[in-house]
N, C-alpha and C positions, 0 to 999 in steps of 0.2 A: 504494500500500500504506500501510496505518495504521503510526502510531509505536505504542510497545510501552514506556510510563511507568512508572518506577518512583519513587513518591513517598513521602518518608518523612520522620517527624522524628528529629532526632538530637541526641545532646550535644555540645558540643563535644571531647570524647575518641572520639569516633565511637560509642557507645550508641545504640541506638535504642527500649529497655528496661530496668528492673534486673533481675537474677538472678531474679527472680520473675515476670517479665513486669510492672511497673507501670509504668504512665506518670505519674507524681504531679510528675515533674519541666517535664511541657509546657508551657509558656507559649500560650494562646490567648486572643483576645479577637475583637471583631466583625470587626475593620479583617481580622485575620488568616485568620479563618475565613470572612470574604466572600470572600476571594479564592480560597481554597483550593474552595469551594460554585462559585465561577466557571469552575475548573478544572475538579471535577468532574462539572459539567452538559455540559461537551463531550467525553465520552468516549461510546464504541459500549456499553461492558461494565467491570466489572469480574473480574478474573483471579485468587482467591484463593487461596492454601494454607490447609489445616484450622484451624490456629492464629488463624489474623488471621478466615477465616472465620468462626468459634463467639468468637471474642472483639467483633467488628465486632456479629453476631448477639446475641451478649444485651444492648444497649444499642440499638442505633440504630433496630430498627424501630416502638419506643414513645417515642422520645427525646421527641419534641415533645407526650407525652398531658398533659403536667406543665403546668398553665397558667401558671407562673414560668420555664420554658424560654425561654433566650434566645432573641432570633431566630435568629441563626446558628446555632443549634443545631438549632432547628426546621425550617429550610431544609435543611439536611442530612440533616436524620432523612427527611424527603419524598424528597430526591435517592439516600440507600439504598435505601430500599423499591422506588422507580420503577428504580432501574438495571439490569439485566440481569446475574448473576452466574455464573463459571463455577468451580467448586468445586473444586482439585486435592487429589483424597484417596485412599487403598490403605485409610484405614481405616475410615472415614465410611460409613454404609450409605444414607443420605438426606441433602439439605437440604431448607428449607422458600422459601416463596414464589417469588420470580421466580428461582431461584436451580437452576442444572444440576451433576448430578454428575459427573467425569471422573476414574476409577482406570488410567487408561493411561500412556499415554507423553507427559507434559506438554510434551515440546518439539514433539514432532509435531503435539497440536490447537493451541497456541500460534502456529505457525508458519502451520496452516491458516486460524485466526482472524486474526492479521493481516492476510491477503491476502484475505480473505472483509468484512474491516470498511469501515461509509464516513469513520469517524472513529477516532479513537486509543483505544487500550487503555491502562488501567490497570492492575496489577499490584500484587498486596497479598501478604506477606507472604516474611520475609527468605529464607527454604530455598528458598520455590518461585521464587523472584527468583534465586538463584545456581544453580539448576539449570538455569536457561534465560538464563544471562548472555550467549550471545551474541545473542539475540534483542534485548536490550533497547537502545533506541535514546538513550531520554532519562531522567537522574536526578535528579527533585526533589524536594531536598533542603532540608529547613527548620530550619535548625541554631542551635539553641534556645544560649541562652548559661549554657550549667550546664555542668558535669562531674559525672559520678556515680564513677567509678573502675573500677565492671565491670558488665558486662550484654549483655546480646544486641547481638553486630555488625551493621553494613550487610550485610555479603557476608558470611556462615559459610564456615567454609570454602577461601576465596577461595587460589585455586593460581598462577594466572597475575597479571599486574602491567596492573591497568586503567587505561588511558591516557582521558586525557578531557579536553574543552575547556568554557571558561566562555561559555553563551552567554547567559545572562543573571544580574542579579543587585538584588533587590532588600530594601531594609531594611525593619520593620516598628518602629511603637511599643516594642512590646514587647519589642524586640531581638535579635527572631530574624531569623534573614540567610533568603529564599528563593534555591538557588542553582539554576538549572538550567545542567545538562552534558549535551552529547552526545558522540558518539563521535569521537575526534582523527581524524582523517582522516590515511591513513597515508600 
């Protein structure tokens, strides 16, 4: 069975946006965003909520038409367009390109796409991430060295006390830590 990634950048006060959704705070450069393009080129799919979907959407599938586009950026923009998306929305009546609608019960196609995948899922966006918390197996985390003071949490919501182990951890230029955790083994 596929793992089930939840990846994300954060402030160091755990933010992962300001109160308006902007990311003005991330830190990215090539070293950082090669490795994340690395990451992303070996997943089955992407697993979106509406939000990070239509946000992801009006940038990435033109990102690279800009001929001053970094490379990392460009590399990316190609690795959106190609990836397979599956859209969790109640209110979304469509998406566009390679991209599938699903207004049901997001743990149950989650749970069937895992055991249906030959490689790991990705998972985008903080709501649909905490309504399928027990599926989720690994959390990478790119924890950007800012504090903003308040903005969108990791886990909205979050009722129980998630226990997690450090299985990897690496520094970048720029200062942001990549941490990946998996689940503490009880």
């Amino acid at each position: 069975m596929s793992k089930l990634i939840y990846p994300m950048m954060t402030t160091l006060d755990g933010w992962i946006s300001r109160p308006g959704g902007e990311l003005d705070w991330v830190r990215v450069d090539d070293e950082l965003h090669g490795f994340i393009n690395a990451q992303q080129s070996n997943v089955d799919a992407y697993l979106l909520g509406r939000t990070t979907y239509e946000m992801m959407e009006a940038y990435w599938p033109t990102a690279d038409q800009d001929p001053d586009t970094p490379g990392y950026v460009a590399d990316y923009a190609r690795i959106w367009r190609e990836m397979p998306k599956v859209v969790f929305s109640s209110t979304l009546e469509q998406v566009s390109g390679n991209a599938r609608l699903v207004s049901g019960d997001a743990a149950t196609e989650i749970a069937r796409l895992k055991s249906e995948a030959s490689r790991d899922l990705s998972i985008g966006g903080p709501t649909l991430a905490a309504s399928v918390l027990d599926l989720i197996d690994e959390f990478h985390i790119f924890l950007n060295p800012v504090a903003i003071g308040r903005g969108a949490p990791l886990v909205p919501g979050l009722a129980q006390t998630l226990n997690l182990r450090l299985a990897e951890s690496r520094a970048f230029d720029l200062g942001v830590m990549f941490l990946r955790y998996g689940r503490e083994e009880a």
